[in-house]
C-alpha positions in Angstrom: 134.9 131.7 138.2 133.9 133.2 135.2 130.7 132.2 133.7 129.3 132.8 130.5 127.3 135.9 131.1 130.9 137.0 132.3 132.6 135.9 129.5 130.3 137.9 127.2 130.7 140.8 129.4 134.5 140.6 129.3 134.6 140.4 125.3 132.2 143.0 125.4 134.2 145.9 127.0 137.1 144.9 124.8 135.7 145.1 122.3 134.5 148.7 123.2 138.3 149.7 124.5 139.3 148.5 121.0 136.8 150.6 119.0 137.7 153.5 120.9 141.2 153.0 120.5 140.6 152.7 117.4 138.6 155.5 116.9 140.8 158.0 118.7 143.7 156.7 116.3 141.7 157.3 113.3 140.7 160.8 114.4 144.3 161.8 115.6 145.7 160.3 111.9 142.6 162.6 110.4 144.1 165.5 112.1 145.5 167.3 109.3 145.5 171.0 111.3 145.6 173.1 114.4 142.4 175.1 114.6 142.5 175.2 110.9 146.0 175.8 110.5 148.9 174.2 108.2 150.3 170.9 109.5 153.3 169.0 107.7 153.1 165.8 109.1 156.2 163.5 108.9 156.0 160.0 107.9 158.8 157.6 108.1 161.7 160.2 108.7 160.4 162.7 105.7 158.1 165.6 105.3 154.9 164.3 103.6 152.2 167.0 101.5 151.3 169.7 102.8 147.7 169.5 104.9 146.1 173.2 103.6 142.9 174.4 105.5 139.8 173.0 104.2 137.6 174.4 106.7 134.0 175.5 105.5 132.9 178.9 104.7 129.2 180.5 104.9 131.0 183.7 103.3 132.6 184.4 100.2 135.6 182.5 101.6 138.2 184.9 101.7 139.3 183.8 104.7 139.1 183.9 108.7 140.4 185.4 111.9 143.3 183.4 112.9 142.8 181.7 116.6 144.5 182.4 119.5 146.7 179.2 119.0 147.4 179.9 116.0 148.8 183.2 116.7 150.8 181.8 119.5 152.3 179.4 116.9 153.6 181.5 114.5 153.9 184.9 116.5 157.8 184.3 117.5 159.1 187.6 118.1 162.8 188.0 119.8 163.9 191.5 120.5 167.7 192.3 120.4 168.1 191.7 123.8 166.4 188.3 124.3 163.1 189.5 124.8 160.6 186.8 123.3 163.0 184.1 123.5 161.2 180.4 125.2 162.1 179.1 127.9 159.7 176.0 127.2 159.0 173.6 124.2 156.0 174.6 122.4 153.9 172.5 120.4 151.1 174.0 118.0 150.6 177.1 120.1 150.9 175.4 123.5 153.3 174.8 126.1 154.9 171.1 125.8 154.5 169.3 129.0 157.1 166.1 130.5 156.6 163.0 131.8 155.7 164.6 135.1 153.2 166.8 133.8 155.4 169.9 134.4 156.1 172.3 130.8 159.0 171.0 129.2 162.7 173.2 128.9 163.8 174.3 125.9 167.3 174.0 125.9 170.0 172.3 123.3 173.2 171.1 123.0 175.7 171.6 120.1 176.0 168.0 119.3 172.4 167.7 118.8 172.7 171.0 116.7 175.5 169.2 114.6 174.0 166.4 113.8 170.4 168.6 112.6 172.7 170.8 110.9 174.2 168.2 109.0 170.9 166.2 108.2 169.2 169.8 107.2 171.4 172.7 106.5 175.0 171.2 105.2 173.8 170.7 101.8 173.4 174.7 101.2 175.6 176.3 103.7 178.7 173.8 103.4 180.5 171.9 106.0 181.3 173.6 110.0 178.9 176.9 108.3 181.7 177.2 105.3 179.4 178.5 102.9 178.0 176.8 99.2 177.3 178.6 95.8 174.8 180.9 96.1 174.3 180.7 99.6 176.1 182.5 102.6 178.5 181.1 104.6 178.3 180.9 108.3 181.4 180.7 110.2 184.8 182.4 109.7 185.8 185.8 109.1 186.8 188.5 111.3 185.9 192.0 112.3 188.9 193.5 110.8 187.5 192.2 107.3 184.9 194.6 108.0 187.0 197.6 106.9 187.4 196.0 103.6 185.7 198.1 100.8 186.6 196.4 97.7 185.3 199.3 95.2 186.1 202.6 97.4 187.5 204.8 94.0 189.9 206.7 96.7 192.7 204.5 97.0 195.0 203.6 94.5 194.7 199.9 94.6 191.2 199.2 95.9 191.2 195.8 98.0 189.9 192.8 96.0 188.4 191.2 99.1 185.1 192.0 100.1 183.7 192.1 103.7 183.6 188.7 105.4 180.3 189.0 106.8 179.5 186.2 109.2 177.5 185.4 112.5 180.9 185.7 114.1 182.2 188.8 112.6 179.6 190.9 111.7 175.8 190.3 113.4 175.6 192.0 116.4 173.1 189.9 118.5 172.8 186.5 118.8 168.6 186.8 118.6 168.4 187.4 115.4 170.2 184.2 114.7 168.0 182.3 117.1 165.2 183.8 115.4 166.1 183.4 111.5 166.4 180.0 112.5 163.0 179.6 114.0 161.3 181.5 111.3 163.0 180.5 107.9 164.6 177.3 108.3 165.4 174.8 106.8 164.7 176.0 103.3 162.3 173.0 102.4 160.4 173.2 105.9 160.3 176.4 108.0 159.1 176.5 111.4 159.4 173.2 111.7 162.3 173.0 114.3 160.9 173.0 118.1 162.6 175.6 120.2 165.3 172.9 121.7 166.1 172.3 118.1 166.7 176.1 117.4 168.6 176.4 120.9 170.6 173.1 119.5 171.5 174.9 116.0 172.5 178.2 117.4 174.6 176.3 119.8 176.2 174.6 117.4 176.9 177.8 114.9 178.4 179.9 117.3 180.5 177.0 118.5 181.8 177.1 114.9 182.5 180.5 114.8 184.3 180.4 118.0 182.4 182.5 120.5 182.5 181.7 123.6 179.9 182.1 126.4 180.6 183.8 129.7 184.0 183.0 129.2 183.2 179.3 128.8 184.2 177.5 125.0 181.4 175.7 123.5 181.8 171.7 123.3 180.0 169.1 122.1 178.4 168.8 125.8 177.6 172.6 125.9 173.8 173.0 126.4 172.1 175.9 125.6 169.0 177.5 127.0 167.5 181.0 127.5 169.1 181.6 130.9 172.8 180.8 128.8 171.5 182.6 125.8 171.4 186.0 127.5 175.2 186.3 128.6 176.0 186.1 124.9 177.7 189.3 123.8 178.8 188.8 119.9 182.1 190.1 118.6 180.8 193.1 117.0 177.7 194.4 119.0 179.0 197.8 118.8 180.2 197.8 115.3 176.4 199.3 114.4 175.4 202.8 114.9 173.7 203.3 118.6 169.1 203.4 118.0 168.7 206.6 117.9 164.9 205.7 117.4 163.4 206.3 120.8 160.1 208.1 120.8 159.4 207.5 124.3 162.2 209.7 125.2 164.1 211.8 122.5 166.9 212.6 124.4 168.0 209.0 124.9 168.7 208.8 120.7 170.7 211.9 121.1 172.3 210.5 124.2 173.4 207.3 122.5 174.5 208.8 119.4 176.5 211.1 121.5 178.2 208.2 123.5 178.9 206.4 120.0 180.6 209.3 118.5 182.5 210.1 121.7 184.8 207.2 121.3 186.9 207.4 117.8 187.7 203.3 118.4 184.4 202.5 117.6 183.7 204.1 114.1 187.9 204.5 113.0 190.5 207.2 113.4 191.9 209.8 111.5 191.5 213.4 110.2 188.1 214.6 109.2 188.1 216.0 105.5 185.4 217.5 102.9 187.8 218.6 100.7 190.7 217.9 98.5 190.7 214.6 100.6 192.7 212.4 97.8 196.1 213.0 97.4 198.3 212.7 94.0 196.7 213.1 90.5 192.9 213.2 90.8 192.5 212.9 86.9 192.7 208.9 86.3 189.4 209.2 89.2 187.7 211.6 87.1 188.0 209.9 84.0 186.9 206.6 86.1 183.9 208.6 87.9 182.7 210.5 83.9 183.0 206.9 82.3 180.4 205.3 85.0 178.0 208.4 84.9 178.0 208.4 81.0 174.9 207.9 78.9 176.8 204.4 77.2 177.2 203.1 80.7 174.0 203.5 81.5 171.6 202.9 78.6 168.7 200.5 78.9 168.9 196.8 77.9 165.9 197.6 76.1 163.4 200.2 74.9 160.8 197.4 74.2 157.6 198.1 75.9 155.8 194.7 75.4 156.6 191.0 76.5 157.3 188.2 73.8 154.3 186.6 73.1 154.8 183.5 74.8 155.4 180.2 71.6 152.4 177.4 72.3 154.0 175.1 70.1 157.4 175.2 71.7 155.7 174.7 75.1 157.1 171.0 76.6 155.5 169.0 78.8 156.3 169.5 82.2 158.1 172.4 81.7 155.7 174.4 83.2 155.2 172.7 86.2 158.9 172.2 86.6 158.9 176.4 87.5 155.1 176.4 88.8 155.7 173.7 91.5 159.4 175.0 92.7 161.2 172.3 91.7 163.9 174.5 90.2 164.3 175.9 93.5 166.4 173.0 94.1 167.2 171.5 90.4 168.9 174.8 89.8 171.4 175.2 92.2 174.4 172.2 92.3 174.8 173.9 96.2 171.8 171.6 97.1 173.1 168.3 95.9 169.9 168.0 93.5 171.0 167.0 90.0 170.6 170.6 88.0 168.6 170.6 85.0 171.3 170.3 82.3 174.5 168.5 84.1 174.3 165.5 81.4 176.5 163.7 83.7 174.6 163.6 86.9 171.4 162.6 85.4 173.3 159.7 83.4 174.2 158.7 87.0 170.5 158.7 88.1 168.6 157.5 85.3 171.1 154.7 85.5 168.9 153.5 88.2 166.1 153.1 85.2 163.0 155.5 84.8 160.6 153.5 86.8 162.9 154.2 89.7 163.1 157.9 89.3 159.8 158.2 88.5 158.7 156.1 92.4 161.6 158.2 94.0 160.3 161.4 92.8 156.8 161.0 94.2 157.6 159.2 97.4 160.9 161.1 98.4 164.4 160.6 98.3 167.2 161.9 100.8 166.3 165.4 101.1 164.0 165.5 99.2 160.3 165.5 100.3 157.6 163.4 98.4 157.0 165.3 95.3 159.2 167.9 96.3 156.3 169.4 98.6 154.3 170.0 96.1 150.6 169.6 95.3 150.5 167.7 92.1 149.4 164.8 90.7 151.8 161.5 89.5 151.3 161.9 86.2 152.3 165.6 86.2 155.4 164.6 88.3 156.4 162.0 86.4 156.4 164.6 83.4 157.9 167.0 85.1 161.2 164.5 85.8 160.6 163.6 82.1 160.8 167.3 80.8 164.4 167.8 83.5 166.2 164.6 81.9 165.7 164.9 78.4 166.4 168.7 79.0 170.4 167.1 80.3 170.8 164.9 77.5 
C-alpha cells in the first residue's frame, strides 16, 4: 500500500525526472554549436539565424585551432575515383548510428532526390536540371556538342551554338558532382544535406541525364550508395587530357599522355597543319583579326584614377543593407522566384497582401526564403530594407 512517506517519495523522484528532463531539453535547445562550430538549426520546416561561435577568448581573439570534429565535419574530400566518398551518415563530425546501435548507411534513392531537388534546387536550375537565367543547366546535351566552337575565326560560317556542357555530356567523373553537392549546396544553406541526401540528389541528376549504371536505368526506386556509386563511368571520362601530373613516378605522365595521343578517336581526326591551314581568301580574316587587335577595340572604359565620391544625401534607407546583408543575391535574379527589385508588377502582387504582412513574412520566412533572409539584422532594419525594394518598383 502506499503510505504517505511513500507518496512523498514517489512525487519526489518525479519531480527530479522532470527537472532533469527538463534541464537536458533546455541545454540541447541552448546548443547553438559543435565544439564551437556554426550550427543552422531548423525550426518548423525553415532554416532559422545563423548560431556564430561566441566562445571566450583569453587572447586577442583572432581565433582558434579547429577540433578534431570539426575538421571531420567539413573536411569532405572525394578524389576522381571515389576515394573519400561515405559509406555512413555523419552527423556533426561523427558517424550516425540506427536504431540498433550499428552506424547508419548512406545511401539514396532518386525519388527522394526529386522531391529535395524540387523543394531546394528547381527554383535556380529549372525543372528535370533544364537550366534558369543565370544559372547552368543540368541535364541534356550531348558529347558531340562538344566540338562546337562558336567563335573559331577559321571557318567560314562559325557555329552559333555553343558547347552544351552538362553533367551528362561533359564532366568526366561523377565525384565531383557528389561533392559540389556536398560542399556548395543549396545556394541559401551549404553543407546542409546529410550524405543520403547528397547520394539522393546525384541519383536523381544522373537519372535526368540519362546515365545508366552498370548497365542498369535509373528509376524512381534506384538507390544509390557508395558500393553503386563506383561502377559509374560518365559519358565523357576520356574526353580530358590523361594527368600527366605524377611526381611519384614521371614516367607514368609520359606513359598516359602517350596512350591518349595513340588513339586519333579520342582528341579528332584529320591532317596535322602549322601552315597555310585555311583555304580560300585569307583577307576578310585579316581584316577581322587587325580590327580586334586595334587600339579603338581595345581602349579603356576609363582613364580615371579615383572613385566617385560616394553622395550622402542621395543615400536611402535600407539601401545599404539591401547589398550589405545579401538580399540582392536573390531580389536580383527573377531565376530564383524572389520578386526583383524593380518588376513593378510583382511587388504590386505582394504588397497586395498589405505592408504589415510583408513586413512579418520578411522576418519570420516565407517559402524559400529563410527568416530574414539569413541574415543578422535587426527588424527595424529589415523592415527598411523591404521598404527601400518596394518603393524602388514603383
Amino acid at each position: 500500500m502506499f503510505t504517505l512517506e511513500n507518496i512523498t517519495k514517489l512525487k519526489n523522484s518525479i519531480l527530479s525526472v522532470g527537472l532533469a528532463t527538463l534541464l537536458a531539453s533546455s541545454l540541447q535547445a541552448a546548443e547553438s554549436s559543435v565544439d564551437g562550430a556554426v550550427k543552422y538549426p531548423v525550426k518548423d520546416g525553415k532554416y532559422t539565424l545563423y548560431h556564430v561561435n561566441t566562445q571566450d577568448s583569453k587572447s586577442f581573439n583572432i581565433g582558434r585551432d579547429a577540433t578534431k570534429r570539426e575538421i571531420a565535419a567539413w573536411n569532405k574530400d572525394i578524389a576522381y575515383d571515389g576515394t573519400g566518398l561515405p559509406e555512413f551518415d555523419m552527423k556533426d563530425g561523427e558517424v550516425v548510428l540506427d536504431e540498433n546501435g550499428k552506424p547508419k548507411k548512406a545511401q539514396g534513392s532518386v525519388e527522394l532526390g526529386n522531391e529535395l531537388y524540387d523543394a531546394q534546387c528547381v527554383m535556380c536550375h529549372g525543372d528535370f536540371g533544364s537550366g534558369g537565367k543565370g544559372y547552368p543547366k543540368l541535364a541534356g546535351g550531348t558529347v558531340a556538342s562538344l566540338k562546337n566552337q562558336r567563335l573559331n575565326p577559321a571557318d567560314a560560317n562559325p557555329n552559333p551554338e555553343n558547347p552544351d556542357k552538362t553533367i551528362g555530356s561533359y564532366w568526366p567523373y561523377a565525384s565531383t558532382l557528389f561533392w559540389y553537392i556536398q560542399e556548395s549546396m543549396p545556394f541559401n544553406h551549404p553543407k546542409s544535406l546529410t550524405n543520403s541526401e547528397s547520394y539522393a540528389l546525384t541519383a536523381y541528376l544522373l537519372s535526368v541525364n540519362n546515365i545508366t549504371i552498370d548497365g542498369q536505368e535509373l528509376d524512381d526506386e534506384y538507390v544509390l550508395d557508395k558500393e553503386k556509386f563506383l561502377k559509374i563511368v560518365m559519358p565523357n571520362v576520356n574526353g580530358f587530357y590523361p594527368e600527366t601530373n605524377t611526381p611519384n613516378n614521371p614516367k607514368e605522365g609520359v606513359e598516359n599522355m602517350t596512350k591518349f595521343l595513340s588513339n586519333p578517336s579520342l582528341y579528332g581526326k584529320g591532317t596535322k597543319c602549322m601552315k597555310d591551314c585555311i583555304k580560300g581568301d585569307v583577307e576578310p580574316l585579316v581584316l577581322r583579326i587587325q580590327e580586334d587587335l586595334s587600339k579603338a577595340a581595345n581602349e579603356p572604359l576609363s582613364t580615371a584614377r579615383d572613385l566617385p565620391k560616394a553622395d550622402a544625401s542621395k543615400s536611402v534607407p535600407g539601401q545599404a543593407d539591401y547589398e550589405s546583408a545579401g538580399c540582392s543575391a536573390c531580389h536580383s535574379n527573377a531565376a530564383i522566384g524572389a520578386p526583383v527589385v524593380g518588376d513593378k508588377a510583382a511587388w504590386d502582387k505582394v504588397v497586395s497582401k498589405g505592408l504589415e504582412q510583408v513586413h512579418s513574412n520578411a522576418i519570420n520566412g516565407i517559402n524559400a526564403m529563410p527568416p530574414k533572409g539569413g541574415a543578422d539584422i535587426s527588424d527595424e532594419k529589415l523592415k527598411q530594407i523591404v521598404d527601400y525594394m518596394i518603393n524602388s518598383s514603383k
